[in-house]
C-alpha positions in Angstrom: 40.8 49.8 -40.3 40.6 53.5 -38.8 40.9 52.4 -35.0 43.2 54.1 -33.0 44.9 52.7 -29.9 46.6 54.2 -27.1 48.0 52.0 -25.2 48.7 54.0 -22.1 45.6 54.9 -21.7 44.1 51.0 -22.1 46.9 50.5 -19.4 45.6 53.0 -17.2 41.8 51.7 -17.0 43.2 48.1 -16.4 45.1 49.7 -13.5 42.4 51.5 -12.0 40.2 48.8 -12.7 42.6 46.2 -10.8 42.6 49.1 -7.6 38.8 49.3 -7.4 38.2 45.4 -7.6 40.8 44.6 -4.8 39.6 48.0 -2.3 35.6 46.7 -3.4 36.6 43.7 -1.6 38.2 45.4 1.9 41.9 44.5 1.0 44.8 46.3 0.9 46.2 47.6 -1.9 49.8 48.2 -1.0 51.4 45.7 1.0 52.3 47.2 4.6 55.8 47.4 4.0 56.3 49.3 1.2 56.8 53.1 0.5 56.2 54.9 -2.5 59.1 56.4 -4.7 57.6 60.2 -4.1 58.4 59.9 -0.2 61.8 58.8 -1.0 62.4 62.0 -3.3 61.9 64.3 -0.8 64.2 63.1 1.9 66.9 65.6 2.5 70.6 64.3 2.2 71.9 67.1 4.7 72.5 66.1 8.1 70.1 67.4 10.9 71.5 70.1 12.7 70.4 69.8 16.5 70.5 73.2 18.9 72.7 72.7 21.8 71.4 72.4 25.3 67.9 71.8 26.6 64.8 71.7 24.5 
């Protein structure tokens, strides 16, 4: 037939489409709780090291 379909891209209007109808209407998006994965990624897994004495 000579269409062409992508469906990531199909995917990605129905996303962004599903974000602006639920933001037009004043809710929330994400639900308080969560976090996204990128905040996780950057957490360091070596300890703190704290200075002794007073700050």
């Amino acid at each position: 037939c000579g269409s062409h379909h992508d469906r990531d891209i199909n995917a990605a209007i129905n996303i962004l489409a599903a974000g602006l109808a639920v933001s037009a209407c004043g809710a929330t998006v994400r639900p308080e709780g969560s976090k996204s994965r990128l905040c996780e990624c950057y957490v360091s897994a070596a300890p703190l090291q704290e200075a002794a004495g007073n700050p």
